[in-house]
Structure formats: structure tokens, C-alpha cells
N, C-alpha and C positions, 0 to 999 in steps of 0.2 A: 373314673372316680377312685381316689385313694382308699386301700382298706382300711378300717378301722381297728389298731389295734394298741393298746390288748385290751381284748374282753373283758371287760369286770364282772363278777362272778359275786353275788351276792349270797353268805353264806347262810345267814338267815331263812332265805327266799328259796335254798338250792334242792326242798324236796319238792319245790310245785314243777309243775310240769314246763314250765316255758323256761322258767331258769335250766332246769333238765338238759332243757333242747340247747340252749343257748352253751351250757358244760362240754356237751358232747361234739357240737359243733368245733370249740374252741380249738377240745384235744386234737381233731382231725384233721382240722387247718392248719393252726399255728402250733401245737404241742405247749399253750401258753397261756396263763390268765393272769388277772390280779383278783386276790378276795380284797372284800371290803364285811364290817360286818364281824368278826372272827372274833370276837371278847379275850382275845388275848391283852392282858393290859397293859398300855400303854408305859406304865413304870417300869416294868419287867423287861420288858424290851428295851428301854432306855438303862439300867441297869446291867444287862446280857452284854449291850455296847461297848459298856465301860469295861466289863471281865477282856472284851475281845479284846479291845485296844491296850491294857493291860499285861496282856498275854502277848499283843505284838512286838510290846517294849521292853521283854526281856533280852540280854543279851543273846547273840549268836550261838553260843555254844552253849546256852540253857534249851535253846528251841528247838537246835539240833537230838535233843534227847527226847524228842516226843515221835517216836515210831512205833510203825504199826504192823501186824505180821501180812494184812494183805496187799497186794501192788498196788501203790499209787498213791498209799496212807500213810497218814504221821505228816511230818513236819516235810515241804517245800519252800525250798528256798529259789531263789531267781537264778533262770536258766538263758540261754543264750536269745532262747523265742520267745522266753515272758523274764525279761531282764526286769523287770518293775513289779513284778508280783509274787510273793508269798502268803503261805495257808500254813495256818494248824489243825490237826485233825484229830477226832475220837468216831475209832470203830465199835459198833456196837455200843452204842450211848444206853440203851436199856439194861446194858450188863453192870453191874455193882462191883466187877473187879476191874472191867474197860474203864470207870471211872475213877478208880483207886490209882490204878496203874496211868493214865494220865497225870491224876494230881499229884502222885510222887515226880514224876519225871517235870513236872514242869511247877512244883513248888507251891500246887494252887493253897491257897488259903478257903479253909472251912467255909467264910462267908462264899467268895467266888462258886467252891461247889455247890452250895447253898443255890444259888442265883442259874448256873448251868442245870443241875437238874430240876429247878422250877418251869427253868424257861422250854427244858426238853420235852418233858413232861407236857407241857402245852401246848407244844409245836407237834408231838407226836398223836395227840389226840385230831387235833387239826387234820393233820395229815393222813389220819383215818378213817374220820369224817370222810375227806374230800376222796377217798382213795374208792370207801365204797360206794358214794353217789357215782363217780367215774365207771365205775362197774352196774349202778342199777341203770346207765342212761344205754348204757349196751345190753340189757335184760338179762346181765350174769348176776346168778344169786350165789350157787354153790360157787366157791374160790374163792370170793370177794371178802373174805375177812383177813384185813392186813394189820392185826394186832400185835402180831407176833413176828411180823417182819423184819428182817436186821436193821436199824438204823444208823444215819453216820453225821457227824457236825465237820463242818468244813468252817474257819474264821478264816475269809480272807482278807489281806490286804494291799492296795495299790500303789507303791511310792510314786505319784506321778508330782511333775515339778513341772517351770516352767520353759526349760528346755524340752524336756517331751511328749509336751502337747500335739497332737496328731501322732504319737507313735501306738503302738500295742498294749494293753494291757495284759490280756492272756488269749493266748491261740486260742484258734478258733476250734471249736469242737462241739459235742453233743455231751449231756452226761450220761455217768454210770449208773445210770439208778431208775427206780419206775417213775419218782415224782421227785421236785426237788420245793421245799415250802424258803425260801431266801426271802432276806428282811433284807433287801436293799440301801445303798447309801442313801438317805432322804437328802444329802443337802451337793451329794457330786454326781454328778449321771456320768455315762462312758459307756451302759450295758446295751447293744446291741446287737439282733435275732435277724437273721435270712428269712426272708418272705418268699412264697412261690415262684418269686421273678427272678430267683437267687440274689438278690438286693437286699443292703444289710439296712435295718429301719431302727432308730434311735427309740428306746425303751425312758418313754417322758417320767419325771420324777412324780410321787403321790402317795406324799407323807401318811404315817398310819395303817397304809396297805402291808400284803405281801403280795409278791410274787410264785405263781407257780410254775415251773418249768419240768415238760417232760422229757424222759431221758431214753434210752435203748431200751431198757427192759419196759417200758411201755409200749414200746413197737411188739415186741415179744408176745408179749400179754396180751394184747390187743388181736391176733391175730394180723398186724398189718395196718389197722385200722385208724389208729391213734398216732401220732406226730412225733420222731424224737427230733426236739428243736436243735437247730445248728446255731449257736451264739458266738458274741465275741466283745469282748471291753475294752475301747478305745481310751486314752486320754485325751480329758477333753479341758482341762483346769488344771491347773498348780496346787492340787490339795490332796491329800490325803482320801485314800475313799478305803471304806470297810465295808465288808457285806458278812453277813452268816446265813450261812447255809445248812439247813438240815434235812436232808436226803433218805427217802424212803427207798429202801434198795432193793430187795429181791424177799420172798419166802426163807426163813432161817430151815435150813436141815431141810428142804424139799427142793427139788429139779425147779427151773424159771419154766412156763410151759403157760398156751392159752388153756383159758377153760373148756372144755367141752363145750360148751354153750353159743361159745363162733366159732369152731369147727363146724362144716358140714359142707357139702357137696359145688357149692358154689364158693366156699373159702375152704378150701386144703387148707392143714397144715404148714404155714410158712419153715418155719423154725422147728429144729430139736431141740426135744427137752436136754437141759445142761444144769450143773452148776452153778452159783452163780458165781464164786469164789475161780472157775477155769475160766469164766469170762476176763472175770480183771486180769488176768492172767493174758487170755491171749490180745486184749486191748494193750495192753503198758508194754507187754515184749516184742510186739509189732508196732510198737506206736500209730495205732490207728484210733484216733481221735476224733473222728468225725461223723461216726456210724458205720464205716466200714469193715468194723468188725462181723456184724452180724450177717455179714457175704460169706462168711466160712460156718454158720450157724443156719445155713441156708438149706432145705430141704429140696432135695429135686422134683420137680412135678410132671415129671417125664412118665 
């Protein structure tokens, strides 16, 4: 029998205990859910679309001017292995001058910021909701406050046509981050997640959700315990597809490290404490995309 995925994750429902059970199963399996439920509104999100697409249709040489000091941020443009896809990015979206220094470099208008930090704002609480239930369903109290954790918005988007249908949208990989809350295309699908049979399984479309995907620094945190999903976006249609992405990354000013709370004598220690800013670092200058970075972040248990 075919697994079931992905998990819907009802956010309403997510302090009783079965929903609990059903969170934490999620993370360990698939590194993957959907919420339903989330009172984000509906307008705002249809609104946030419009800034991305927006912001997709500036010229080339406007978008090139949206960088960022850490590796792998700012503006991508299409590369030889995702010839169809580019992203705009803001590091540190809580910062008041991260948003300043975006909206100069890429001309935003007042309203547009207006609509980005509504929509951050929303997505961030969300995302710390879900960050500390993730944490109570593993019975870590101390660490689990991700208030203050850096955040990052990624707008992507997919030029796919009708020549390349069945090619790539973007390599395959894991992300860099603890969670990732993505408002999915509602009307192109192409997003596809490896299941334990390393078998890539089509991610069905359903309007009004999000998507949450975990990344490396969940395996970190976890002690081991938790999933970083391996994804990948096919073209699957001649359309245009956008996604936004807002990525809960690491502890701002503190080491990425499990809690005390799974540490103990039957889980060592996976991982050194690090950085999280040396991570991206050895991720993008190794191009190691797929989780393999965290084999050199590996503790010996010797």
C-alpha cells in the first residue's frame, strides 16, 4: 500500500495530543506537511503574489542588484542545472534595514513593503507556532523558542514552456534552514519530494494550504531525529509557476546545536555545534546540496 503523503497538519487542532503525534511522525518520515487551518488571510497571500510576480518582471539588470552578504542570497538567476529558474531573496526579513536595503535596490514601492512585511509578519508567527509544537512533540521545552531566529523570503520563479515539459526545474537538493513555510503554486504543480524508496512522489496541488518543508538544520536540532527532505521541481505544463518561500533558518548570534533534552546516552551527540552563517558557507563552496554537507559537521562516536 502506497504511503500517504503529505500529512495535513491541522493547526488549530496541533496542541491536542493526536495531532501532536501525527507532527512528529510527519518530521521523521517525510521532513514534510501541509497546514490547513492557519488564519493567514487569504487576501494577503493573493496580494504577496502579486508583489512576487512584480518583482519577477523587473528588468535583468534591476534584479541583478538585489544581493546579499551571505552565500547563496540575493538575486539567482538561471544556471546551467536550473536553466528555468530564478529567485529573489531578503536575508534577515525581521531586520528594518534588510528591508530598506532590499527596497532601494529593487525600487520596491511603499505599498509592495506595506504587503511584504504584513505578509512576513504572518508567515513568521506561523512559523513559530509550528517551530515550537515541533519541539513540544520531542519534550524540548528549554531551546524551543524561535522568536528571534534569522529569517529569509526566497520568490521563486519557473519559466517553464511548452518545450520543456519533462525537463528540471531546480536541482535536487535539501534546504538550508530549520523549516521552510512555502505558499506553493496553487494552479502549476512540478514540486516533487524522495520518499524512503529514494522515489520521487508528485506533491498534489491544495489551494489555501501551505506547505512545510524541513531542511538540514532540522536534522541538527533534532539530534538526527527529524527528516531533511530531499526535493525537486519538475516541469510539468507550459505556465509560469511562482512559489514564496519563507525559511526559518538557524538561532540569530548562537551556535545551531540539539538541545540537551535529546542528547543523552542512547543519542550521542550527532553534530558540532557551528555557526550557522559557516554552514552556508561550506554548503555553496562545495556545492553540496543535498545534505551532504553535514558529513563534515559529523561528530565521531568512536
Amino acid at each position: 500500500m502506497a504511503e500517504k503523503f503529505p500529512v495535513v497538519i491541522d493547526v488549530q487542532k496541533i496542541g491536542e495530543e493526536e495531532e501532536l503525534k501525527k507532527l512528529r511522525e510527519a518530521c521523521e518520515k517525510w521532513g514534510s506537511f501541509r497546514i490547513i487551518n492557519h488564519s493567514i488571510p487569504p487576501t494577503l497571500v493573493a496580494d504577496m503574489k502579486k508583489v512576487v510576480e512584480a518583482l519577477h518582471d523587473l528588468p535583468f539588470e534591476t534584479k541583478k542588484r538585489n544581493t546579499e552578504a551571505i552565500a547563496g542570497g540575493g538575486y539567482v538567476g538561471p544556471t546551467p542545472l536550473s536553466p528555468l529558474y530564478e529567485a529573489i531573496g531578503i536575508y534577515d526579513i525581521s531586520s528594518s534595514q534588510s528591508m530598506h536595503n532590499f527596497c532601494s535596490q529593487l525600487h520596491v514601492s511603499p505599498q509592495q513593503r506595506q504587503i511584504m512585511e504584513a505578509y512576513g509578519q504572518a508567515v513568521h508567527g506561523l512559523a513559530v507556532k509550528i517551530g515550537q509544537k515541533m519541539a513540544e512533540s520531542l519534550g524540548v521545552v528549554e531551546g524551543a523558542d524561535f522568536e528571534d531566529w534569522l529569517y529569509e523570503f526566497r520568490f521563486n520563479k519557473y519559466n517553464f514552456t511548452a518545450e520543456t515539459i519533462g525537463s528540471p526545474g531546480v536541482q535536487i537538493h535539501t534546504d538550508s534552514s530549520f523549516l521552510s513555510v512555502l505558499k506553493d503554486d496553487e494552479n502549476v504543480g512540478g514540486l516533487e519530494v524522495m520518499d524512503s524508496s529514494s522515489s520521487f512522489v508528485p506533491i498534489p496541488l491544495f489551494p489555501g494550504t501551505f506547505l512545510v518543508n524541513l531542511g538540514d538544520i532540522a536534522r541538527v536540532w533534532s539530534n538526527g531525529r527529524f527528516c531533511n527532505l530531499i526535493h525537486r521541481v519538475q516541469c510539468k505544463e507550459a505556465n509560469k509557476r511562482f512559489s514564496i518561500a519563507t525559511f526559518m533558518l538557524a538561532p540569530r548570534n548562537r551556535n545551531v546545536e540539539a538541545p540537551e533534552e535529546l542528547v543523552n546516552h542512547d543519542h550521542p551527540r550527532l553534530y558540532r555545534p557551528f555557526i550557522y552563517e559557516d554552514y552556508r558557507k561550506l554548503r555553496f563552496t562545495n556545492k553540496m546540496y543535498i545534505g551532504e554537507v553535514l558529513e563534515l559537521l559529523r561528530l565521531s562516536l568512536s
